[in-house]
C-alpha positions as YAML, in Angstrom:
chain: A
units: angstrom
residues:
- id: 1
  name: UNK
  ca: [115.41, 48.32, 181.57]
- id: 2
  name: UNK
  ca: [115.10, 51.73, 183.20]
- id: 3
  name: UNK
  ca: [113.74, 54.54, 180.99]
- id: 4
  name: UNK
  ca: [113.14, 58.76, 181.02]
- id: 5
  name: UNK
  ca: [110.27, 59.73, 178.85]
- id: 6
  name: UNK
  ca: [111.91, 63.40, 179.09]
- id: 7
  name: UNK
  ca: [109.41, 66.62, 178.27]
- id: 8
  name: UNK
  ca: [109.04, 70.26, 178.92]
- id: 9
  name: UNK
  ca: [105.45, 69.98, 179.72]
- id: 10
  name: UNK
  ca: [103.22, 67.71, 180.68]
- id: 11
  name: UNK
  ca: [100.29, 66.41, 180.63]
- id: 12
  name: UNK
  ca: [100.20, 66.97, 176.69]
- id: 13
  name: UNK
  ca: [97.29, 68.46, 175.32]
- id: 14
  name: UNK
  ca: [98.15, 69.22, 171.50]
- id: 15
  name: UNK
  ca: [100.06, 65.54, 171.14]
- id: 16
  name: UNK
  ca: [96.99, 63.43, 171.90]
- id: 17
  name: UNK
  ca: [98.56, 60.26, 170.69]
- id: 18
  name: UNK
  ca: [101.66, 60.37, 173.06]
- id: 19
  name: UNK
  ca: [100.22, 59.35, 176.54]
- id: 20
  name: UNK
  ca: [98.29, 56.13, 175.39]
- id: 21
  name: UNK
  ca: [101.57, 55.09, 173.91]
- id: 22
  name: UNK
  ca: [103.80, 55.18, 177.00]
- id: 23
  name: UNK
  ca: [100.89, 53.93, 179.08]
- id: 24
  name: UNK
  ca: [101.55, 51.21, 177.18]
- id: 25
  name: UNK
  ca: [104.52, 51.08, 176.62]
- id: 26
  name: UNK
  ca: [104.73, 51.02, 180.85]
- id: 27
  name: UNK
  ca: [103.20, 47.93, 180.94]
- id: 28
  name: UNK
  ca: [105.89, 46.37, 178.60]
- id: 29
  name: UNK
  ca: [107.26, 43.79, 180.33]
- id: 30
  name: UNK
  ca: [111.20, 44.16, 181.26]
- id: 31
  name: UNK
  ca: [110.49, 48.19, 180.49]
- id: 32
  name: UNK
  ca: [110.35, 50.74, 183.50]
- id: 33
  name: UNK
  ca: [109.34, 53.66, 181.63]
- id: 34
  name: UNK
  ca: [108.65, 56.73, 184.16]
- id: 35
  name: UNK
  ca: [107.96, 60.62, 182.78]
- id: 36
  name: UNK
  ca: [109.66, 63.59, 183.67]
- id: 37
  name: UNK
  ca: [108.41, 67.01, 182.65]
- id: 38
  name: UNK
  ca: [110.48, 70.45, 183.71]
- id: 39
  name: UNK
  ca: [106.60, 72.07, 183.71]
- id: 40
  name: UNK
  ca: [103.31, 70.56, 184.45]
- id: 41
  name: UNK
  ca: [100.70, 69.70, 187.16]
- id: 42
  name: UNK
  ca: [102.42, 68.66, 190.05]
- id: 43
  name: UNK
  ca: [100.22, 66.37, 191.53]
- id: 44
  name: UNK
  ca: [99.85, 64.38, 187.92]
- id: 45
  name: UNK
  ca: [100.08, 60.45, 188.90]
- id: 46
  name: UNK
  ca: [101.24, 60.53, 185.45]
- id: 47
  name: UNK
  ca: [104.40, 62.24, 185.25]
- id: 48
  name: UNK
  ca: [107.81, 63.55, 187.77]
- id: 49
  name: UNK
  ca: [107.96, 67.02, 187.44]
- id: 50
  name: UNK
  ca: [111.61, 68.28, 187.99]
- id: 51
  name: UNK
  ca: [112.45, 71.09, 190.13]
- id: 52
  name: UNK
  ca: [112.53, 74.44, 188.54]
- id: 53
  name: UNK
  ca: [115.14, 75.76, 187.47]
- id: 54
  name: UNK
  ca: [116.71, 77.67, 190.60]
- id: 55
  name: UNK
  ca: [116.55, 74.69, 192.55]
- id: 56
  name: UNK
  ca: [118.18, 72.38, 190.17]
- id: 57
  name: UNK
  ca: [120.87, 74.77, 189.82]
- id: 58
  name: UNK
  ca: [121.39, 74.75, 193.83]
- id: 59
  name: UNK
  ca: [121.50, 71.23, 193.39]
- id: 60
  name: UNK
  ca: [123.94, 70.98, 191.06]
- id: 61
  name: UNK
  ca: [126.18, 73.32, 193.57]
- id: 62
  name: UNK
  ca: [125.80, 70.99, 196.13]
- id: 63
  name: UNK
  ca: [126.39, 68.00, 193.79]
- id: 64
  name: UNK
  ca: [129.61, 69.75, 192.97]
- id: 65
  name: UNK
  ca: [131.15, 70.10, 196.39]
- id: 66
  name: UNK
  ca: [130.40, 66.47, 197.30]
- id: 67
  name: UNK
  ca: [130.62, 64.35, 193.93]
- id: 68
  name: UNK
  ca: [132.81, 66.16, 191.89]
- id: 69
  name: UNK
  ca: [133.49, 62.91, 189.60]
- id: 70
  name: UNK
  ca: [129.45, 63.94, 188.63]
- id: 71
  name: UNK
  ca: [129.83, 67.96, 188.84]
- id: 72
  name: UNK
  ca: [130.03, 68.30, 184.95]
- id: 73
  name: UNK
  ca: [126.29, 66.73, 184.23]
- id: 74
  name: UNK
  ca: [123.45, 69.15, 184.73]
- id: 75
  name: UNK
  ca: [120.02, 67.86, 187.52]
- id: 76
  name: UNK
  ca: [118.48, 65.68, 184.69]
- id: 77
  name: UNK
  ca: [122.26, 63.61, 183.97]
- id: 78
  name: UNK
  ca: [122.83, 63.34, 187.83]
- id: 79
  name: UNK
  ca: [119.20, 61.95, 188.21]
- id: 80
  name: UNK
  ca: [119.32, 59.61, 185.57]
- id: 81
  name: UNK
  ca: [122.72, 58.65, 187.04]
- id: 82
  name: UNK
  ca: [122.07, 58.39, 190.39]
- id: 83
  name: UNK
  ca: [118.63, 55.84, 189.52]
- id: 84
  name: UNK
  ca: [120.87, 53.67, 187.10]
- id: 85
  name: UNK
  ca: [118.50, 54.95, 184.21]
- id: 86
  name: UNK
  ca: [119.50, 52.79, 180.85]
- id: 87
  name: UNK
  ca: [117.90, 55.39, 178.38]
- id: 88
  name: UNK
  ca: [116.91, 58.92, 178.53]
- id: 89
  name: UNK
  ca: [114.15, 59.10, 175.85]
- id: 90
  name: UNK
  ca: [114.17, 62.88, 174.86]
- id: 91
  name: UNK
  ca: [110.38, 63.61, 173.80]
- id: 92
  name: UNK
  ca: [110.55, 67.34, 172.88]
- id: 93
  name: UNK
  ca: [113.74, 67.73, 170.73]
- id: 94
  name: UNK
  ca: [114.57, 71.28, 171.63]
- id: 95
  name: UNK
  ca: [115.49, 69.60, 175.08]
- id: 96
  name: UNK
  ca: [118.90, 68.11, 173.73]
- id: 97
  name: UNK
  ca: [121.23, 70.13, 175.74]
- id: 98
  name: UNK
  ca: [119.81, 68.19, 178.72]
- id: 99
  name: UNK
  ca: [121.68, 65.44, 177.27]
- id: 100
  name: UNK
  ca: [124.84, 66.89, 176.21]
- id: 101
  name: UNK
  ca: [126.91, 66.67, 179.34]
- id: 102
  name: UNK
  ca: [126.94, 63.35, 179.30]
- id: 103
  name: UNK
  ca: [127.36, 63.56, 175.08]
- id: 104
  name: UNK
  ca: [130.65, 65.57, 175.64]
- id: 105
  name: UNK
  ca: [131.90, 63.65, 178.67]
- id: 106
  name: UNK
  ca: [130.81, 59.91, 178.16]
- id: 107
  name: UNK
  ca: [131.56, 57.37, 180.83]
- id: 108
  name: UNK
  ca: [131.13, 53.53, 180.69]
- id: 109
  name: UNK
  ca: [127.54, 52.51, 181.35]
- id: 110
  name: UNK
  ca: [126.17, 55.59, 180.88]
- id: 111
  name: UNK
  ca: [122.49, 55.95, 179.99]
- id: 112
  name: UNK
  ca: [122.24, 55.82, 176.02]
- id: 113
  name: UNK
  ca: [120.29, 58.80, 174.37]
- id: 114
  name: UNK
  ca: [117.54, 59.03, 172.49]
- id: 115
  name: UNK
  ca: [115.65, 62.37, 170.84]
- id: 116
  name: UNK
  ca: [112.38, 61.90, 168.61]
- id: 117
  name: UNK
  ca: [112.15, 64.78, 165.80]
- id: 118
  name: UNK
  ca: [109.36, 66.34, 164.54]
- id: 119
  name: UNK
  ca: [109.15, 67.86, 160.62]
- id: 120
  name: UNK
  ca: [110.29, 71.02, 161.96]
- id: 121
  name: UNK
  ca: [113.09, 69.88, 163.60]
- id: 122
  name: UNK
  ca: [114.04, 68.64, 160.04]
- id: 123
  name: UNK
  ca: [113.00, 70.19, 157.33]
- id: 124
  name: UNK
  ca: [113.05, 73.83, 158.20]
- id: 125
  name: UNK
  ca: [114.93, 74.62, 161.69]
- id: 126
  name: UNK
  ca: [118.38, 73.51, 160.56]
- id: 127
  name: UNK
  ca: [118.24, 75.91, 157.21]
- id: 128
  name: UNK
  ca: [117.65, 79.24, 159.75]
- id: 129
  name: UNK
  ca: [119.29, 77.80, 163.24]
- id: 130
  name: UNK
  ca: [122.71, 77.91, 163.66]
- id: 131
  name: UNK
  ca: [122.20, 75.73, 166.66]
- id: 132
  name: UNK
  ca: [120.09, 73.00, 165.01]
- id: 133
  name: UNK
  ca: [122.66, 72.46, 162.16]
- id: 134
  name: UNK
  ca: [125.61, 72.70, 164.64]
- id: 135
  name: UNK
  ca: [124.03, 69.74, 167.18]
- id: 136
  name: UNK
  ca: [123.49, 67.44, 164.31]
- id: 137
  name: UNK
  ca: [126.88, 67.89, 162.48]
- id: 138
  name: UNK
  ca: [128.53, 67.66, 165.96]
- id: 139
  name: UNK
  ca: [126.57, 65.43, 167.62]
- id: 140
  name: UNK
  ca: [124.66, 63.08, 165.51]
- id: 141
  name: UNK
  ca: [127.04, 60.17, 165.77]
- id: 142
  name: UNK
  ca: [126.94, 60.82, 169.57]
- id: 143
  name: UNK
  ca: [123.24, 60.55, 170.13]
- id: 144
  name: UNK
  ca: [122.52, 56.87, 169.99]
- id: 145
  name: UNK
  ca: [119.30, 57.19, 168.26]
- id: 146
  name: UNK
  ca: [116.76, 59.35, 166.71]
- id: 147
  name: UNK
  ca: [113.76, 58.37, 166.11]
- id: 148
  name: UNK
  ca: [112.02, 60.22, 162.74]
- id: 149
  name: UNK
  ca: [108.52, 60.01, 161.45]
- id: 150
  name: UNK
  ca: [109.20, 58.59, 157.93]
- id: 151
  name: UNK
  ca: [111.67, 57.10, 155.44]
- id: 152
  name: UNK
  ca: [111.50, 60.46, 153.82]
- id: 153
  name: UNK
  ca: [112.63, 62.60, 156.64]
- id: 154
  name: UNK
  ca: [115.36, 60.02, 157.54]
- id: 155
  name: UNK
  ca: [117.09, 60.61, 154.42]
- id: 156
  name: UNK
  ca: [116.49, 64.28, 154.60]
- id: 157
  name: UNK
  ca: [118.30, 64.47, 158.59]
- id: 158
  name: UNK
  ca: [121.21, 62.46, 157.15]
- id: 159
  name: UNK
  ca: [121.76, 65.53, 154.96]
- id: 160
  name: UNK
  ca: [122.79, 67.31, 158.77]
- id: 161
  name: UNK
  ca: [125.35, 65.05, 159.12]
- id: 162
  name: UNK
  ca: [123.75, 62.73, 161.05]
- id: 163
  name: UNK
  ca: [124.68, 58.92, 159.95]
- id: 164
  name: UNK
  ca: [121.71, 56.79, 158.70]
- id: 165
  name: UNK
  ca: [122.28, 54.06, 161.30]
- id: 166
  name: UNK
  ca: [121.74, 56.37, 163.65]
- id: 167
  name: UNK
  ca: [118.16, 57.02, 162.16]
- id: 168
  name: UNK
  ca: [115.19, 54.92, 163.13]
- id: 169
  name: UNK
  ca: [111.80, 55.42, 161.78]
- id: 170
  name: UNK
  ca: [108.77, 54.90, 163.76]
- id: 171
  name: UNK
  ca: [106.04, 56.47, 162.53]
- id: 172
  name: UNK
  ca: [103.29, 57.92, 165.39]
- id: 173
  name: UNK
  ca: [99.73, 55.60, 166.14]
- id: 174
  name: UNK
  ca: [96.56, 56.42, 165.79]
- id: 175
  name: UNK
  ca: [95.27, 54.48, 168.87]
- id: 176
  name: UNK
  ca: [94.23, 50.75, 169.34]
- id: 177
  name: UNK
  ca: [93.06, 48.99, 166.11]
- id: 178
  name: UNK
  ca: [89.25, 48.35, 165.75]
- id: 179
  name: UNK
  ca: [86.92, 46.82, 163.12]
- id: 180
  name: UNK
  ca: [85.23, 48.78, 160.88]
- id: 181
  name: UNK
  ca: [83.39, 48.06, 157.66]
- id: 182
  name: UNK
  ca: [84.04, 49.77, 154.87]
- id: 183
  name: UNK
  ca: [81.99, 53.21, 153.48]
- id: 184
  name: UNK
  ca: [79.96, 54.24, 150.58]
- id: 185
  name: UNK
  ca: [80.38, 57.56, 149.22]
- id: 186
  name: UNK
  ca: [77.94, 60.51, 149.78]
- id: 187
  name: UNK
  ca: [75.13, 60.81, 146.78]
- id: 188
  name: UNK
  ca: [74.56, 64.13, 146.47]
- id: 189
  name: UNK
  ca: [77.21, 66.27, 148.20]
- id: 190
  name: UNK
  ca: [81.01, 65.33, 148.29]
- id: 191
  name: UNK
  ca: [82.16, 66.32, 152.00]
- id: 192
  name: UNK
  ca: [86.27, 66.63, 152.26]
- id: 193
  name: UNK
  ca: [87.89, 67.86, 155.26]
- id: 194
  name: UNK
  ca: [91.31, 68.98, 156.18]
- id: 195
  name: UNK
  ca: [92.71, 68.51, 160.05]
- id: 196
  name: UNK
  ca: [95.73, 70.97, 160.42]
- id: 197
  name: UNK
  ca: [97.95, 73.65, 162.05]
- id: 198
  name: UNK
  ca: [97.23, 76.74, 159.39]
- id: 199
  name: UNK
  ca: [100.77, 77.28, 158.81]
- id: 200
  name: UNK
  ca: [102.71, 77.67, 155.40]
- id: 201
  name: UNK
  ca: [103.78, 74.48, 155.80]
- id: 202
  name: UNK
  ca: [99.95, 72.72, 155.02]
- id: 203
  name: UNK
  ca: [99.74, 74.64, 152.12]
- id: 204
  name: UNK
  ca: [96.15, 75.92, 152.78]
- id: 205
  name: UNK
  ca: [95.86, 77.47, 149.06]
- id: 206
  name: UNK
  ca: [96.19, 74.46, 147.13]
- id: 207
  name: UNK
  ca: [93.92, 72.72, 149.81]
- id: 208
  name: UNK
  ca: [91.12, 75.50, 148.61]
- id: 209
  name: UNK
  ca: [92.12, 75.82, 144.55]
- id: 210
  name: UNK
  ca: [91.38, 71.77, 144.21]
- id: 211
  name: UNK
  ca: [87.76, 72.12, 146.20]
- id: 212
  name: UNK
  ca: [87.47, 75.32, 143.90]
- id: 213
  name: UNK
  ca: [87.86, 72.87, 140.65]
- id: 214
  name: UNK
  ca: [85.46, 70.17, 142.25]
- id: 215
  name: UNK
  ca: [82.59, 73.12, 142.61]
- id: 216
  name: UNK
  ca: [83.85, 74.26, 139.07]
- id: 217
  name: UNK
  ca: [82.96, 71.22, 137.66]
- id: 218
  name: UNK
  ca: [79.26, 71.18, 139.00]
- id: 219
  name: UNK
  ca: [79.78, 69.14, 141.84]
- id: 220
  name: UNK
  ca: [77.79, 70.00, 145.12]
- id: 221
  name: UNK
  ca: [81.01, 70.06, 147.56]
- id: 222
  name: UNK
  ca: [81.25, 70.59, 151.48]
- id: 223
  name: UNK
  ca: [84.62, 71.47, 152.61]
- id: 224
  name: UNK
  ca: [85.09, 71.79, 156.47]
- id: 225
  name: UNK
  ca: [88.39, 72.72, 158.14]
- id: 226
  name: UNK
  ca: [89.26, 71.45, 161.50]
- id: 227
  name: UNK
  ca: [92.53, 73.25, 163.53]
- id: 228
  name: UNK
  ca: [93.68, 76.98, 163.87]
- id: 229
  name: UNK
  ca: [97.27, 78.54, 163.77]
- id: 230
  name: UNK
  ca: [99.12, 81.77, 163.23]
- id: 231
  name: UNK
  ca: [97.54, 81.81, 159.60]
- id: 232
  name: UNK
  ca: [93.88, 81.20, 159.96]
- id: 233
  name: UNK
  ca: [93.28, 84.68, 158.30]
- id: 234
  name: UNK
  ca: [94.84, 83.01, 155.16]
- id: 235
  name: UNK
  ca: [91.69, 80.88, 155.03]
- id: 236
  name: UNK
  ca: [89.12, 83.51, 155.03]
- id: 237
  name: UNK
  ca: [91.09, 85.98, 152.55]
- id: 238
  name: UNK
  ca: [91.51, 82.86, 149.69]
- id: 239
  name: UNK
  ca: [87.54, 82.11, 150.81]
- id: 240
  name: UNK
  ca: [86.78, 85.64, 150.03]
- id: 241
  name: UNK
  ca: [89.02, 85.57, 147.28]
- id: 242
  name: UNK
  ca: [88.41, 82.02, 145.37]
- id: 243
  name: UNK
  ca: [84.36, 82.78, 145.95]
- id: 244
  name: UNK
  ca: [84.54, 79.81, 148.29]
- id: 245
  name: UNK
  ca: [82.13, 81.00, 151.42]
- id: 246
  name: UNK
  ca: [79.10, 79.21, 150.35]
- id: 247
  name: UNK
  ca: [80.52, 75.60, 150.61]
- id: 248
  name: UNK
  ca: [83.43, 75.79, 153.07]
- id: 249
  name: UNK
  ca: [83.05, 76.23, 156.72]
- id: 250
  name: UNK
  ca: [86.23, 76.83, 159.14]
- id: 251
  name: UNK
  ca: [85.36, 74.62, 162.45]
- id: 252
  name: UNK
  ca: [88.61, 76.19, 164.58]
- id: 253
  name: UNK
  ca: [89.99, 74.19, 167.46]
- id: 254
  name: UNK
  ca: [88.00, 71.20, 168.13]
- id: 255
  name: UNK
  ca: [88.65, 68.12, 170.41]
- id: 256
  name: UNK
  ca: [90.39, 65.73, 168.60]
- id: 257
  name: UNK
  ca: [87.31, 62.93, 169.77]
- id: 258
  name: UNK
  ca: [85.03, 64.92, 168.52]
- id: 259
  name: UNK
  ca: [86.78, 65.22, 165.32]
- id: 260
  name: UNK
  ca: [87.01, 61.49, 165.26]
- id: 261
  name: UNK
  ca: [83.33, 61.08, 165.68]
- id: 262
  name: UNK
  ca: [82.51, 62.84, 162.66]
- id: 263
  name: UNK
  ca: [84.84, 61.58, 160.09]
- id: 264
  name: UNK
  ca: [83.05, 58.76, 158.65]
- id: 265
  name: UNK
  ca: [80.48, 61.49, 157.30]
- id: 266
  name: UNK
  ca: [83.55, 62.62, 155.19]
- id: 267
  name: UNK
  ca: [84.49, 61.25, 151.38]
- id: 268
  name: UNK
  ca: [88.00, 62.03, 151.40]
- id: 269
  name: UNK
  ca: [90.69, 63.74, 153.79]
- id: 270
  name: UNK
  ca: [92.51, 66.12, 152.00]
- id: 271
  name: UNK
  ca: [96.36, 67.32, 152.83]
- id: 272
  name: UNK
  ca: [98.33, 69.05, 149.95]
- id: 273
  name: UNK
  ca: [101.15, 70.04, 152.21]
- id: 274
  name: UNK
  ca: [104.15, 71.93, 151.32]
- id: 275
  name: UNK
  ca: [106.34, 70.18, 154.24]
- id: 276
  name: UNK
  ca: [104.96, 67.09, 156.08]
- id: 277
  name: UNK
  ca: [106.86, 64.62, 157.99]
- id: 278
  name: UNK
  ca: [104.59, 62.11, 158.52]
- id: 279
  name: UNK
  ca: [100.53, 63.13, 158.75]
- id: 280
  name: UNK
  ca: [98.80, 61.61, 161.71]
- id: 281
  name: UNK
  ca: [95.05, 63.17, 160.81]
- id: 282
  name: UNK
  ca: [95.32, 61.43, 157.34]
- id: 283
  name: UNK
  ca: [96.07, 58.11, 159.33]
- id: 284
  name: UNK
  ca: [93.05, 58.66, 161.21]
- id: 285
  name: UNK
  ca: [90.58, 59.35, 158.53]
- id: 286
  name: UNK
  ca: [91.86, 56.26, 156.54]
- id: 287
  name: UNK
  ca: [90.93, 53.95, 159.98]
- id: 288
  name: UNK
  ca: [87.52, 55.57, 159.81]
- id: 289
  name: UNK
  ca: [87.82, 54.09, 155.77]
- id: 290
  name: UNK
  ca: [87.77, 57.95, 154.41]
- id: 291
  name: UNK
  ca: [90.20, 57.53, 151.75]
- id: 292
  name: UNK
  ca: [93.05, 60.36, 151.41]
- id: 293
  name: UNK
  ca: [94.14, 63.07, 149.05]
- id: 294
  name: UNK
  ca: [97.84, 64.39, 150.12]
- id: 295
  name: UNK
  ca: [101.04, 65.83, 148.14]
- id: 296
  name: UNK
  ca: [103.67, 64.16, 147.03]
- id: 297
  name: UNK
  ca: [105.67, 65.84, 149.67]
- id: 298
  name: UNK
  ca: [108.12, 64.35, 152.32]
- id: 299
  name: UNK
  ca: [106.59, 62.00, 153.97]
- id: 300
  name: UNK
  ca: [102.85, 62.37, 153.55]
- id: 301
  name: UNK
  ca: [102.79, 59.47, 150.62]
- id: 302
  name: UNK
  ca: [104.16, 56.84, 153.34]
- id: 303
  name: UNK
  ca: [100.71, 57.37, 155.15]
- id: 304
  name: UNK
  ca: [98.73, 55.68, 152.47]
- id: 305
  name: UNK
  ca: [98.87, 52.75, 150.04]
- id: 306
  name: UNK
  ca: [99.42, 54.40, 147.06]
- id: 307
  name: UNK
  ca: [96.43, 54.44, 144.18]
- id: 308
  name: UNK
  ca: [94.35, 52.04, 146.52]
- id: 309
  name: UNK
  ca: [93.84, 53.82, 149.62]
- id: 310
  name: UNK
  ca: [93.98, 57.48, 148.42]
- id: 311
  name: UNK
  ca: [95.70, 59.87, 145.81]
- id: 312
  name: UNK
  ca: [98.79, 61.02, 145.63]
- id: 313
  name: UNK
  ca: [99.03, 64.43, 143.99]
- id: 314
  name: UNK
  ca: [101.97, 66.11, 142.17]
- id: 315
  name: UNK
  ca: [101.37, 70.05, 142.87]
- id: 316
  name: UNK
  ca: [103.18, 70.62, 139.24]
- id: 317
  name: UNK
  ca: [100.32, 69.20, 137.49]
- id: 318
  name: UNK
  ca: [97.18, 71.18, 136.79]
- id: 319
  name: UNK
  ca: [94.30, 70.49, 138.97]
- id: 320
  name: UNK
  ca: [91.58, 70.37, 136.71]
- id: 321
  name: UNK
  ca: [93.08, 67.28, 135.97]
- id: 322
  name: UNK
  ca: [92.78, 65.92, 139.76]
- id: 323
  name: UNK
  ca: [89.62, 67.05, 140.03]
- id: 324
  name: UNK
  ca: [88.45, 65.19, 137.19]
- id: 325
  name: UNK
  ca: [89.71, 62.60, 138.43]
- id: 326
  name: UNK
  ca: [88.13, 62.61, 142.08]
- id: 327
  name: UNK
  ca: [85.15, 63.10, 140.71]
- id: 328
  name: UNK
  ca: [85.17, 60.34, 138.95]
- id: 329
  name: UNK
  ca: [86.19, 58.06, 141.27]
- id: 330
  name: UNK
  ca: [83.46, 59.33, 143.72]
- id: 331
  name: UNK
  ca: [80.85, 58.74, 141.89]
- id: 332
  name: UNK
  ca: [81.53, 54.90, 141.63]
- id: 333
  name: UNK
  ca: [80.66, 52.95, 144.30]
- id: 334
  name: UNK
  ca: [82.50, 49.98, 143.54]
- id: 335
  name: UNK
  ca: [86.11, 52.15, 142.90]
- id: 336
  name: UNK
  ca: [85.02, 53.97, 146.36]
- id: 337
  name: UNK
  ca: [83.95, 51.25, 148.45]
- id: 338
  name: UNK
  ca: [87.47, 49.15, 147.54]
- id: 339
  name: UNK
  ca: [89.62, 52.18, 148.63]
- id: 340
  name: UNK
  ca: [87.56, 52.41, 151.49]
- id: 341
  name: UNK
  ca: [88.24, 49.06, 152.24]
- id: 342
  name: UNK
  ca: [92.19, 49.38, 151.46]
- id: 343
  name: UNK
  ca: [92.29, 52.42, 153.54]
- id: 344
  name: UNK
  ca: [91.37, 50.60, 156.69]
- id: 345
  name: UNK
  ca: [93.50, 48.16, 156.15]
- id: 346
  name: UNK
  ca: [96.46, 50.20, 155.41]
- id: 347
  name: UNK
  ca: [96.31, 52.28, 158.18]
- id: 348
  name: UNK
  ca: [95.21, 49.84, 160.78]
- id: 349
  name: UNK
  ca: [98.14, 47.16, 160.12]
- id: 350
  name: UNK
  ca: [100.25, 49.45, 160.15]
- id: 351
  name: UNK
  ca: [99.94, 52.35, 162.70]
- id: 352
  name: UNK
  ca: [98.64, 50.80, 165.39]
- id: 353
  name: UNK
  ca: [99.32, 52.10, 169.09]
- id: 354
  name: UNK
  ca: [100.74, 48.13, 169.42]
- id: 355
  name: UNK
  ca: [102.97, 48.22, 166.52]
- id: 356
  name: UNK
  ca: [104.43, 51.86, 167.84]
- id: 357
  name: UNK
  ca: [105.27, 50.57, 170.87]
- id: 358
  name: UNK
  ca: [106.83, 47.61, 169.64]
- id: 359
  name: UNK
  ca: [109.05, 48.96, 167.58]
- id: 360
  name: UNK
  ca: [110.21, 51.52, 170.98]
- id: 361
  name: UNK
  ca: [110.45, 48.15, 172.33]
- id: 362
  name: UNK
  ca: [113.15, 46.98, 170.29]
- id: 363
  name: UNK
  ca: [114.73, 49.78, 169.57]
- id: 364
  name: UNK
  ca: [115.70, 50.18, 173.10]
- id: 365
  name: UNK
  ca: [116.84, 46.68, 173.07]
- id: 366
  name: UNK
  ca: [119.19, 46.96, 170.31]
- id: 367
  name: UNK
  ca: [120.59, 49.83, 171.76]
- id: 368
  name: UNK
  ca: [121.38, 48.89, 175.16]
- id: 369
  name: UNK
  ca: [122.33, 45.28, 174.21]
...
């Protein structure tokens, strides 16, 4: 089986996770899986990078005087083609119209199609772009699979027009499993942190009102925010604002393996996000045994175990309340150290790098079978 891992750019530097998993995946056996980026360093061993785009159009002149039974597909199509390719894996969604020559003008054996969505792609792009909700209503029963983060988002694409057995959910890994023990909760300070893009969609004031109702309460709290974004000024206005500069520190862009080698010191992860489709820094924490704190929105409440490996939080309710209730919970070692415990094992049975990659594994197997 003959794959495209298709991308605009590569290497990747803000998706971590996605090289380890088709190195992997690579060494599948019965699964050629070879990148192609349309940018990136050209001498990368680890990826094709396609001509630009001048040159592919030349080629696709030339293709059209001498093949014209080809002349409708565009460089990528004729490539894919020309190698016998079974699947063209698109990576970055926005890519689809590299795909749609051979969506509008299928042909028997024909490489099937498959284009992994982010949130975005989902929950927000299709209410402002025309062109989103036009591919999905048009196309969705012609792409032979997307692959979605979580149940949650699934049902929410379908709403596009695109069928549910056309939806496949694999969730992103975390990495290679590993054995860790469990962790006891800090005595005297409670440390939370928050890993995120500061956009509206992570919801960065309730993130600060529920450490604001911890410190409230008499609790000596640490708060550190990892990640930057178009509104990190939003942090330091509600800090200003909620009286919050004394126990909350904003740590910017930091490597994501440095980030990793400090979670442990943390008590809980917290993610109150207005729009999530999945979460991949609460996955982390929870392998590290940090239990988590998210909203009960989208698909953030797939990436724990419900009331044993973190809390789930309704926004509607008041967050005295939660806080209360965190508090609690922190201070008892025994509650603490069993959600520590469940947290690991949540997250590590079940977002593994091997269980991603598995489940790419069949799914190309179905569909080409």
């Amino acid at each position: 089986m003959k794959v495209f891992q298709v991308f605009e750019s590569y290497p990747l530097f803000y998706q971590p996770y996605i090289p380890p998993t088709l190195e992997l995946l690579s060494k599948q056996e019965g699964i050629d899986s070879k990148i192609l980026a349309f940018k990136g360093v050209s001498h990368s061993n680890d990826a094709t990078i396609l001509p630009n785009y001048k040159k592919r159009s030349i080629q696709k002149k030339i293709n059209k005087l001498f093949n014209s039974s080809t002349a409708r597909y565009n460089y990528l199509e004729n490539k894919a083609i020309r190698e016998n390719v079974d699947i063209i894996h698109i990576q970055h969604s926005y890519l689809f119209n590299k795909i749609k020559g051979l969506l509008d003008h299928p042909f028997k054996d024909q490489p099937k199609t498959v284009i992994t969505l982010r949130g975005g792609d989902t929950y927000v792009k299709p209410w402002v772009s025309q062109r989103w909700k036009d591919f999905y209503m048009n196309y969705g029963h012609k792409v032979d699979a997307f692959i979605v983060m979580s149940q949650d988002q699934k049902k929410y694409l379908s709403r596009w027009g695109v069928p549910l057995d056309n939806i496949h959910v694999i969730p992103i890994s975390f990495g290679q499993a590993f054995k860790i023990e469990p962790k006891y909760p800090n005595k005297d300070k409670m440390r939370i942190v928050s890993i995120f893009r500061m956009c509206w969609e992570k919801n960065i004031a309730d993130n600060l009102r529920l450490v604001k109702q911890i410190k409230e309460h008499g609790i000596s709290v640490e708060y550190d925010v990892y990640g930057d974004g178009t509104d990190l000024g939003q942090v330091y206005y509600l800090l200003d604002r909620y009286g919050l500069n004394d126990c909350v520190s904003v740590k910017g862009k930091v490597d994501n393996q440095k980030i990793k080698d400090k979670l442990d010191k943390y008590d809980f992860i917290l993610q109150l996000s207005h729009s999530e489709s999945f979460g991949m820094s609460v996955v982390e924490a929870q392998t590290y045994g940090v239990p988590a704190i998210v909203s009960n929105s989208d698909g953030l409440p797939e990436t724990i175990n419900s009331t044993k490996s973190g809390f789930i939080v309704d926004r509607q309710l008041v967050f005295e309340k939660i806080a209360i209730e965190i508090i609690d919970f922190w201070r008892n070692n025994n509650k603490y150290i069993r959600m520590s415990k469940e947290a690991i094992l949540y997250s590590q049975s079940n977002f593994s790098i091997s269980q991603e990659v598995s489940r790419l594994s069949e799914l190309y197997k179905n569909i080409i079978s």
